[in-house]
Every structure is written in structure tokens, then in C-alpha cells.
N, CA, C and O atoms as a GROMACS GRO file, in nm:
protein
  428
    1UNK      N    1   4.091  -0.409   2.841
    1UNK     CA    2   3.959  -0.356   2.868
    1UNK      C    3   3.850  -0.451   2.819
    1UNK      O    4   3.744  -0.473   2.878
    2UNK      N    5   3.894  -0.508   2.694
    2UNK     CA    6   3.790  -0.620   2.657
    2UNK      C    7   3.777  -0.708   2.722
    2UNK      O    8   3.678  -0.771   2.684
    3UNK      N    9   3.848  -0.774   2.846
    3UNK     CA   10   3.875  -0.868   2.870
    3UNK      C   11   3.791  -0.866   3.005
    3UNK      O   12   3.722  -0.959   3.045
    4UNK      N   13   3.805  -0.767   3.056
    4UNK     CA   14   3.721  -0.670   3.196
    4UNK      C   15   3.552  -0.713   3.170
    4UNK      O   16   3.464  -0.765   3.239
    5UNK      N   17   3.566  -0.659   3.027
    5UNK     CA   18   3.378  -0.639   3.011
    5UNK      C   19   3.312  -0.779   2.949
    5UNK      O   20   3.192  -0.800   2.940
    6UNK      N   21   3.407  -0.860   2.913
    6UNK     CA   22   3.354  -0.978   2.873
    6UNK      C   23   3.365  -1.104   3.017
    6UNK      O   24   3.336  -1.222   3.032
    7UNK      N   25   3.423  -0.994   3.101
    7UNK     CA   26   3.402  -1.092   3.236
    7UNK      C   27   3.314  -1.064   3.315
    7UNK      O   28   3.257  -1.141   3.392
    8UNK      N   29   3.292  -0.908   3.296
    8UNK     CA   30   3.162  -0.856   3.335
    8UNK      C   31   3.000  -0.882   3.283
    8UNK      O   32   2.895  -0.852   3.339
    9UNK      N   33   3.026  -0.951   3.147
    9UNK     CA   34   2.888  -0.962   3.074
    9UNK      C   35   2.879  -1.131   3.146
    9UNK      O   36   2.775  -1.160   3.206
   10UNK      N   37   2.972  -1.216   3.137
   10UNK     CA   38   2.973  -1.393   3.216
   10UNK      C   39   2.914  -1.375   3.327
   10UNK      O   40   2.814  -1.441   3.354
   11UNK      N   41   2.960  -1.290   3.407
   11UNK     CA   42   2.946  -1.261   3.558
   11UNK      C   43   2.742  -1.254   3.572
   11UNK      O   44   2.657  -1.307   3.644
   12UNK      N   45   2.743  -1.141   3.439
   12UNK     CA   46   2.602  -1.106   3.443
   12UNK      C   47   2.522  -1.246   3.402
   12UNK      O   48   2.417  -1.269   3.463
   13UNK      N   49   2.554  -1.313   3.329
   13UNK     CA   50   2.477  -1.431   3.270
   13UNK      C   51   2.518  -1.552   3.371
   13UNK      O   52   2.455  -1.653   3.341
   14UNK      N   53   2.617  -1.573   3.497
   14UNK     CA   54   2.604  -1.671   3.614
   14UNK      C   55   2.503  -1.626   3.679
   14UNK      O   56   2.392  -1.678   3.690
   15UNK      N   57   2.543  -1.520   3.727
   15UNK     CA   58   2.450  -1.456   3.870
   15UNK      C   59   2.318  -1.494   3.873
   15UNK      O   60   2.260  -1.482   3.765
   16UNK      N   61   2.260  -1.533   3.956
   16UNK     CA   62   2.121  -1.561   3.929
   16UNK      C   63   2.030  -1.444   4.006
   16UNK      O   64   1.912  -1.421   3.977
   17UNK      N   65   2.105  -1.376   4.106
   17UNK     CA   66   2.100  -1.262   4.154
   17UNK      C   67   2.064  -1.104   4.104
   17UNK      O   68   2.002  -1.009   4.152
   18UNK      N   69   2.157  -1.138   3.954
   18UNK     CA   70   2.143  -0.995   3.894
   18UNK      C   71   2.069  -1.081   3.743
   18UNK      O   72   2.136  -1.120   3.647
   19UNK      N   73   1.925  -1.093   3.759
   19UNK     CA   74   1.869  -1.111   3.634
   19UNK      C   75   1.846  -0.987   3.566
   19UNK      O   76   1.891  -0.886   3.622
   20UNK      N   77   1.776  -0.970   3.440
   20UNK     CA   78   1.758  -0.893   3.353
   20UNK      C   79   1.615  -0.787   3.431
   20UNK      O   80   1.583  -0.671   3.403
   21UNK      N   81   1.574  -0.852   3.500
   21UNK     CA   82   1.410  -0.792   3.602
   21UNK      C   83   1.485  -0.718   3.711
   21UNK      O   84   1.439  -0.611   3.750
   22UNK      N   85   1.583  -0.762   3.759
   22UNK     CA   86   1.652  -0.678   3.896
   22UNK      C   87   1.755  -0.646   3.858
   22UNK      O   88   1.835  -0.671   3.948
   23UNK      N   89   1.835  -0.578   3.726
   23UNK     CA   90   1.959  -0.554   3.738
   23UNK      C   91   1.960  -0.373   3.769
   23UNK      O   92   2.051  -0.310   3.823
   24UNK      N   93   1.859  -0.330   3.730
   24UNK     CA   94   1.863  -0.186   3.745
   24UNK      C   95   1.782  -0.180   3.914
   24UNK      O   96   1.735  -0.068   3.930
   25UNK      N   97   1.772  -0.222   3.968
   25UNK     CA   98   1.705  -0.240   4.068
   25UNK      C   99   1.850  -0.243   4.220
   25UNK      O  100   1.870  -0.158   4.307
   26UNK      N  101   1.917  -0.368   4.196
   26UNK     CA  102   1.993  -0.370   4.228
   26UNK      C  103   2.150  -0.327   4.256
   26UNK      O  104   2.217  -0.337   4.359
   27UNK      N  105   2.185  -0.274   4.122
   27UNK     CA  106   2.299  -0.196   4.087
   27UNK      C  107   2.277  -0.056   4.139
   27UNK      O  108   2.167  -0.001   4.136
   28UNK      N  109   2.382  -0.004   4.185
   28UNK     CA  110   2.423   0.176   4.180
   28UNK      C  111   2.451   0.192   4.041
   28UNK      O  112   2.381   0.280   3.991
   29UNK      N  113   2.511   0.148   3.980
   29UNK     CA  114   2.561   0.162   3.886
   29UNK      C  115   2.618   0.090   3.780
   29UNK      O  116   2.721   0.034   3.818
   30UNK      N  117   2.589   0.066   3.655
   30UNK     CA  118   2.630  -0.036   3.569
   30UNK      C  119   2.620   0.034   3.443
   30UNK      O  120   2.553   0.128   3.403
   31UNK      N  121   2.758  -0.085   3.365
   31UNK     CA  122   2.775  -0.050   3.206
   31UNK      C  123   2.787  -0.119   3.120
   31UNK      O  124   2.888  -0.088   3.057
   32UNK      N  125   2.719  -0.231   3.063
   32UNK     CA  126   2.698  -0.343   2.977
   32UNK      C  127   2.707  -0.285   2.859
   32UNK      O  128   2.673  -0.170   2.831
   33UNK      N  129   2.769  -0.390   2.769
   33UNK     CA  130   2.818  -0.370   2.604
   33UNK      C  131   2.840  -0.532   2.512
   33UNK      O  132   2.886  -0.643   2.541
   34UNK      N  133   2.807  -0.499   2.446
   34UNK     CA  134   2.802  -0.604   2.400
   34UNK      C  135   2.945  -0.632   2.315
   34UNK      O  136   2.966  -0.552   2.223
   35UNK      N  137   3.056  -0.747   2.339
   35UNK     CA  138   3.155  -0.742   2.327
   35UNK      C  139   3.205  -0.708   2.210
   35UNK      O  140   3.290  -0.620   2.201
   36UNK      N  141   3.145  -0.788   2.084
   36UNK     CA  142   3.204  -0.711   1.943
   36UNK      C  143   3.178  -0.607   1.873
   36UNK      O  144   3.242  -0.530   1.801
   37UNK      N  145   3.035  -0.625   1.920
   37UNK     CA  146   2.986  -0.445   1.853
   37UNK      C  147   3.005  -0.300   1.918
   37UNK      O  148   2.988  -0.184   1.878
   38UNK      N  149   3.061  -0.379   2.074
   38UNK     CA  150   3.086  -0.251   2.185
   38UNK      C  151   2.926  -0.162   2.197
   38UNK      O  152   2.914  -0.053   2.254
   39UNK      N  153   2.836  -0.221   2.144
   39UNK     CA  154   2.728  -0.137   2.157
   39UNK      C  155   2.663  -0.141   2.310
   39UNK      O  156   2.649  -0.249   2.369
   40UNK      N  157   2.637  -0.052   2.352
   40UNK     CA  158   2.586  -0.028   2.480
   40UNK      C  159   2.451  -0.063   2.529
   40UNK      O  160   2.365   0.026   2.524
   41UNK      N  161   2.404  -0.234   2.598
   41UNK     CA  162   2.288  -0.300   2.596
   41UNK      C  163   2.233  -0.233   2.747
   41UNK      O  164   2.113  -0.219   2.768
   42UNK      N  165   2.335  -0.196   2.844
   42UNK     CA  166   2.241  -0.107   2.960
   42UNK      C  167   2.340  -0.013   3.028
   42UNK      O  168   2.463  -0.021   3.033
   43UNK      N  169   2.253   0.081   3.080
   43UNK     CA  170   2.382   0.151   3.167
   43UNK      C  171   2.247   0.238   3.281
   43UNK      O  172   2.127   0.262   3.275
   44UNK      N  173   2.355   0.258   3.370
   44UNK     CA  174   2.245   0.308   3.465
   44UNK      C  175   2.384   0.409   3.580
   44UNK      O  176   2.483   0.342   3.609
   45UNK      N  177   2.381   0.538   3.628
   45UNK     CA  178   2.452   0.621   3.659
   45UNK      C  179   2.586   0.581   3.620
   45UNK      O  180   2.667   0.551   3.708
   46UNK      N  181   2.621   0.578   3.481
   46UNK     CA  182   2.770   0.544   3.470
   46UNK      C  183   2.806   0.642   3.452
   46UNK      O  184   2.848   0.635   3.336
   47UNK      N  185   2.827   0.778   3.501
   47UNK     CA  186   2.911   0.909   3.456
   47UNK      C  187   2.934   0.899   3.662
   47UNK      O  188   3.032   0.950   3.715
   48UNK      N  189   2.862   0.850   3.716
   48UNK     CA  190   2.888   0.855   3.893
   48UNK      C  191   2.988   0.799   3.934
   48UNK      O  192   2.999   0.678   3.912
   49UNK      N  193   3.104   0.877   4.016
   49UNK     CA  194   3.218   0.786   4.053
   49UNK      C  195   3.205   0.709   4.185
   49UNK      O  196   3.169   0.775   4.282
   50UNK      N  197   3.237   0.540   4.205
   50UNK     CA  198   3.171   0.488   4.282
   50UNK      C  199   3.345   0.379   4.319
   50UNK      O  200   3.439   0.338   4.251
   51UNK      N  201   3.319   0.375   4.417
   51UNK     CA  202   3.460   0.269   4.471
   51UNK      C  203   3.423   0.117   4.394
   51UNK      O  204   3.304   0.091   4.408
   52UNK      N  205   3.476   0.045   4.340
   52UNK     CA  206   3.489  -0.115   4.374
   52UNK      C  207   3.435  -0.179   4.457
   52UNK      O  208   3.465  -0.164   4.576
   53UNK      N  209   3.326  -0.279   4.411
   53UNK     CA  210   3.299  -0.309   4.589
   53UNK      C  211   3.402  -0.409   4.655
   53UNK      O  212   3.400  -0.421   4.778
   54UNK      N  213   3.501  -0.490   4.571
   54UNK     CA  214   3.647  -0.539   4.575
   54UNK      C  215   3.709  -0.578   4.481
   54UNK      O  216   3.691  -0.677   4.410
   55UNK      N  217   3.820  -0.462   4.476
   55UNK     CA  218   3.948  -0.495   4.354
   55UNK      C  219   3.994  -0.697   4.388
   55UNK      O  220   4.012  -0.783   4.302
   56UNK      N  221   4.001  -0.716   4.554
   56UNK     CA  222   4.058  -0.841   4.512
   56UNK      C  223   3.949  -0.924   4.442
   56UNK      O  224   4.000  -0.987   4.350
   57UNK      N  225   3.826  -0.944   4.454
   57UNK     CA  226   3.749  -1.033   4.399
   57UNK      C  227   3.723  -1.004   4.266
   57UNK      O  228   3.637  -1.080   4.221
   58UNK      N  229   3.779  -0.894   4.155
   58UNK     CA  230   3.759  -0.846   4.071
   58UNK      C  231   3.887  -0.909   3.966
   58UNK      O  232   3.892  -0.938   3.846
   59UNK      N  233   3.969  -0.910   4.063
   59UNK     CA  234   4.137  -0.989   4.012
   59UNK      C  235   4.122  -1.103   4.024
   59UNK      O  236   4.191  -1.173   3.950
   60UNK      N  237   4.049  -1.156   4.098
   60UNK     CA  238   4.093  -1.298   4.112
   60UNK      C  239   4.014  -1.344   4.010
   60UNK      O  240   4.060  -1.414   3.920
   61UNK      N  241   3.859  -1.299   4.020
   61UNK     CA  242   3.787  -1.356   3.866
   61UNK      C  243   3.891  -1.324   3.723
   61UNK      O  244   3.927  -1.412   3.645
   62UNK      N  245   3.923  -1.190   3.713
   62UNK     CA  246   4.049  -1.165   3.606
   62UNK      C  247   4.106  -1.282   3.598
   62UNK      O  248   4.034  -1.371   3.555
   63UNK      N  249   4.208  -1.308   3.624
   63UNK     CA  250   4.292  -1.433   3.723
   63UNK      C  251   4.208  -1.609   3.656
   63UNK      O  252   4.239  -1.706   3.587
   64UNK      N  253   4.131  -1.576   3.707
   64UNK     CA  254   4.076  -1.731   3.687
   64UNK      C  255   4.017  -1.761   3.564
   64UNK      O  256   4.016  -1.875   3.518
   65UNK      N  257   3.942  -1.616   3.482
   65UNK     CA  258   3.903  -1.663   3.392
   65UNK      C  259   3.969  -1.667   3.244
   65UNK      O  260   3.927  -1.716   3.139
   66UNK      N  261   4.115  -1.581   3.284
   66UNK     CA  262   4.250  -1.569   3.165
   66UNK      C  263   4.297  -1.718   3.173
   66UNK      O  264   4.333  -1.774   3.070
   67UNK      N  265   4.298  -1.794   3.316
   67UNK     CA  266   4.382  -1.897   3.327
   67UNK      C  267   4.265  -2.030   3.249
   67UNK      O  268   4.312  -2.141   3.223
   68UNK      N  269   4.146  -2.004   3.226
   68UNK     CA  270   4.039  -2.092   3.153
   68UNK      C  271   4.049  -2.097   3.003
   68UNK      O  272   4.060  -2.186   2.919
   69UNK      N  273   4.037  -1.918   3.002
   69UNK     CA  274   4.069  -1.912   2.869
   69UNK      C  275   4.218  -1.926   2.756
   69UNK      O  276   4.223  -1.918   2.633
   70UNK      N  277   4.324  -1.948   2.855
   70UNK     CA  278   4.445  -2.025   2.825
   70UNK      C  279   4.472  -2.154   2.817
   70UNK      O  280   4.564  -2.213   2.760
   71UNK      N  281   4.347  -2.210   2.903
   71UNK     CA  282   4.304  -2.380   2.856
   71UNK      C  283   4.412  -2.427   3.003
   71UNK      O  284   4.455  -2.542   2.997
   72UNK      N  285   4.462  -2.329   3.151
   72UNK     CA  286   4.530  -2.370   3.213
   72UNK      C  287   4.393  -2.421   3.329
   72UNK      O  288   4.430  -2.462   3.439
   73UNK      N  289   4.317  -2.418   3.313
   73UNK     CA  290   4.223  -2.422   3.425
   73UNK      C  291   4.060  -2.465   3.360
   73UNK      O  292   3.997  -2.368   3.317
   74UNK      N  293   4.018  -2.548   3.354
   74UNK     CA  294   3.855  -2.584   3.318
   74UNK      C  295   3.760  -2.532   3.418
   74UNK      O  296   3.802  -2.526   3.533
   75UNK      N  297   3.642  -2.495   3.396
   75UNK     CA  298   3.530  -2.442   3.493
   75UNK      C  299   3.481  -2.535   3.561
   75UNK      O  300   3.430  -2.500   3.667
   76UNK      N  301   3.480  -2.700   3.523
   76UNK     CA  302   3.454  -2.776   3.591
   76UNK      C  303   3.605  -2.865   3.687
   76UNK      O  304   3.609  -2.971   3.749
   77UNK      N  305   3.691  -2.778   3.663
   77UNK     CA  306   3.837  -2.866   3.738
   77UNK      C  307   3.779  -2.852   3.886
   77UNK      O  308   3.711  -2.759   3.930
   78UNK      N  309   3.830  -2.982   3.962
   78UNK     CA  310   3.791  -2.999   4.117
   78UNK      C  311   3.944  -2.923   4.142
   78UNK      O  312   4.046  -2.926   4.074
   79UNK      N  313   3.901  -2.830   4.311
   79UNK     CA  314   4.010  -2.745   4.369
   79UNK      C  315   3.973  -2.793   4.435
   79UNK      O  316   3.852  -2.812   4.446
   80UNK      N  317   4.078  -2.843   4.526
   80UNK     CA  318   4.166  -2.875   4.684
   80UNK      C  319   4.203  -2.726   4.774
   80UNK      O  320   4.267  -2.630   4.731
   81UNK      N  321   4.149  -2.740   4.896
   81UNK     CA  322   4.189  -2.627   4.973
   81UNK      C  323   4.308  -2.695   5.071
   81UNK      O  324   4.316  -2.801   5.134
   82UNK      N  325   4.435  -2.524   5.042
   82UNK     CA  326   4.543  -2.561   5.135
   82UNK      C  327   4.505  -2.503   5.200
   82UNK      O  328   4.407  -2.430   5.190
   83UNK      N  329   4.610  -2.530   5.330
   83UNK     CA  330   4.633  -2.504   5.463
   83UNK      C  331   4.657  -2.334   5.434
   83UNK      O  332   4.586  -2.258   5.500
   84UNK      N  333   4.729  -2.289   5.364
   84UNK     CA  334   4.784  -2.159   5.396
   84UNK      C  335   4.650  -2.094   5.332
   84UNK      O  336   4.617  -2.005   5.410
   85UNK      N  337   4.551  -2.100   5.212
   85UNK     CA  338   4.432  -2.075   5.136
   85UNK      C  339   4.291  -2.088   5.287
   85UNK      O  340   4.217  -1.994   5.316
   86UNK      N  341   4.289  -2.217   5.353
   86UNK     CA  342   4.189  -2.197   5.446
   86UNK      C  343   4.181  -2.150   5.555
   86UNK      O  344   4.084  -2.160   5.630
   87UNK      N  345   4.342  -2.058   5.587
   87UNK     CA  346   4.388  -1.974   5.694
   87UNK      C  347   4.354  -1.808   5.644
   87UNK      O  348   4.384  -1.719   5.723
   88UNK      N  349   4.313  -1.786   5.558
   88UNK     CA  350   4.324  -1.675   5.530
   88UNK      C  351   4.231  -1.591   5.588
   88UNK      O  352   4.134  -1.647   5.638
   89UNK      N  353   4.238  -1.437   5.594
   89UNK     CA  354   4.108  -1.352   5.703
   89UNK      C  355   4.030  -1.298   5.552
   89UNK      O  356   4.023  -1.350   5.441
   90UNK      N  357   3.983  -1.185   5.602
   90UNK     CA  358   3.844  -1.132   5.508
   90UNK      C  359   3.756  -1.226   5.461
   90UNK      O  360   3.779  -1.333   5.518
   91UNK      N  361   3.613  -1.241   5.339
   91UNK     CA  362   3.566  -1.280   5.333
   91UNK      C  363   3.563  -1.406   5.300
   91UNK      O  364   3.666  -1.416   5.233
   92UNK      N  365   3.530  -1.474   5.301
   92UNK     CA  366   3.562  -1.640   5.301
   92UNK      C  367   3.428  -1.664   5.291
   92UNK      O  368   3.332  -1.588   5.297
   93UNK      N  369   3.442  -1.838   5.268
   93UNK     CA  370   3.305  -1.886   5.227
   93UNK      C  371   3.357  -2.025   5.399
   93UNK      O  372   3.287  -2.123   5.423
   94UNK      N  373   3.474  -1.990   5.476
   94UNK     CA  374   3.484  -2.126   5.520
   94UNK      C  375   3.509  -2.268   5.502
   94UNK      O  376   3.442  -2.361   5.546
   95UNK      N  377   3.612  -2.270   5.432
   95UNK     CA  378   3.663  -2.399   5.322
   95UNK      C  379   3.720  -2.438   5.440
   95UNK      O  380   3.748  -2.366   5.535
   96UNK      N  381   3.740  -2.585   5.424
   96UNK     CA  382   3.788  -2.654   5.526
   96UNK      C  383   3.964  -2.693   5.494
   96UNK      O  384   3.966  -2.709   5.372
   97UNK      N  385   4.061  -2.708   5.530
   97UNK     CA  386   4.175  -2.796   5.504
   97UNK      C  387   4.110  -2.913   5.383
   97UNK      O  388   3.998  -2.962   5.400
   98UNK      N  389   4.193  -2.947   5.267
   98UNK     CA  390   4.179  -3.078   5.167
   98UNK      C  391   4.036  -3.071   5.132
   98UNK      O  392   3.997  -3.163   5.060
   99UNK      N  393   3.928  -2.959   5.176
   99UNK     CA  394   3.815  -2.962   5.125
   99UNK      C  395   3.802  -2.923   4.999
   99UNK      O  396   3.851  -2.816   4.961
  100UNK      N  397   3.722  -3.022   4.900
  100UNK     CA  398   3.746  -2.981   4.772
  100UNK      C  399   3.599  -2.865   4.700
  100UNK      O  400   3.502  -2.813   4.755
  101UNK      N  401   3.637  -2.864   4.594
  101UNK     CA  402   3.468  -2.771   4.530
  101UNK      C  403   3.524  -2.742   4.388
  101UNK      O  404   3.642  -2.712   4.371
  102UNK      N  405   3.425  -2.753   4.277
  102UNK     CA  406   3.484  -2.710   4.144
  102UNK      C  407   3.483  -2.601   4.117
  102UNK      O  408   3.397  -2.535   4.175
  103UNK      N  409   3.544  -2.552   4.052
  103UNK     CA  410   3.590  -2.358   3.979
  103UNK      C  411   3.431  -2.329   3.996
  103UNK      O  412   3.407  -2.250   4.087
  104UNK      N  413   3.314  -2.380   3.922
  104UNK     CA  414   3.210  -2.315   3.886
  104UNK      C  415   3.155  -2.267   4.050
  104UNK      O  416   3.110  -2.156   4.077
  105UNK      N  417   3.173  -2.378   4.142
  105UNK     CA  418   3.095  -2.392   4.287
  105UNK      C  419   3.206  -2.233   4.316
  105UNK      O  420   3.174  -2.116   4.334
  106UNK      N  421   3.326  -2.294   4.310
  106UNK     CA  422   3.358  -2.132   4.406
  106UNK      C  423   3.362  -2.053   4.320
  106UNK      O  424   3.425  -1.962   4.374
  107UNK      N  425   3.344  -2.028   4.242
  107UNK     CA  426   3.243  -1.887   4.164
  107UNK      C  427   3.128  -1.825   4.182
  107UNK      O  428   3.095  -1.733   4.108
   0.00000   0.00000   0.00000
């Protein structure tokens, strides 16, 4: 669970999207804490039950940022796109075959 909300607080401090001026603006719903004190810095309809807007993009950040913080993966490592990775359907950004981009870019 710690691991969830301390990817959720990174997420909040990349985004340039969800600043501190538009986060209640933007969100249905949110629950920020601050990781060691667990103290609760915002929340806005968190008792409302609301779908994921995607479990896979939720795993894969999981995923990528356990494999950083295991020292298996740097935020600045260059990724290579395969053939079977730039075939894939749903949302995509359109990576080309051998097209490269660093962890931070496809984040």
C-alpha cells in the first residue's frame, strides 16, 4: 500500500497537468498522504466509489518504478521499441520499430 501512494505522490510531483492550482479542479476524486507521517495533505470525494481510469497503466508504473527502485532500471535508461511492443492495440503513444525514448520521456 505504501508503495501505491508513494507512486501516487511522484506521479503528482511529474505531472505538470495536475499542479497544486488544478488538482481539485481536475480530479473526481483524490487521496494524498504524506508517506511517513501517513498524514492526509488532500482529499477530495474519497468515500465515492469510482473505477480506475486503467489498472494496466497503474501496473505498469507499479512495475517500472519497483524495477528503479531495485536499481534494475534508471529513469534516465534509453528504451528500444520491439517489434512485438510497437504492434500492440489500445492506447499507444505510436513508437516506431528500434525507436528509442528514455524511462522519464515514456512516462
Amino acid at each position: 500500500m505504501r508503495k501505491v501512494l508513494l507512486i501516487v505522490i511522484i506521479l503528482c510531483i511529474w505531472s505538470q497537468s495536475v499542479c497544486a492550482d488544478n488538482f481539485a479542479d481536475n480530479a473526481k476524486s483524490a487521496y494524498l498522504i504524506e508517506y511517513n507521517s501517513e498524514k492526509v495533505l488532500f482529499s477530495k470525494n474519497e468515500e465515492e466509489r469510482l473505477y480506475p481510469a486503467s489498472m494496466t497503466k497503474m501496473m505498469s508504473l507499479y512495475l517500472i518504478f519497483e524495477a528503479i527502485q531495485n536499481g534494475k532500471l534508471k529513469i534516465n535508461d534509453i528504451v528500444t521499441v520491439s517489434e512485438h511492443a510497437a504492434g500492440m492495440g489500445g492506447s499507444q503513444i505510436w513508437l516506431q520499430v528500434n525507436e528509442q525514448m528514455s524511462v522519464d520521456d515514456l512516462l
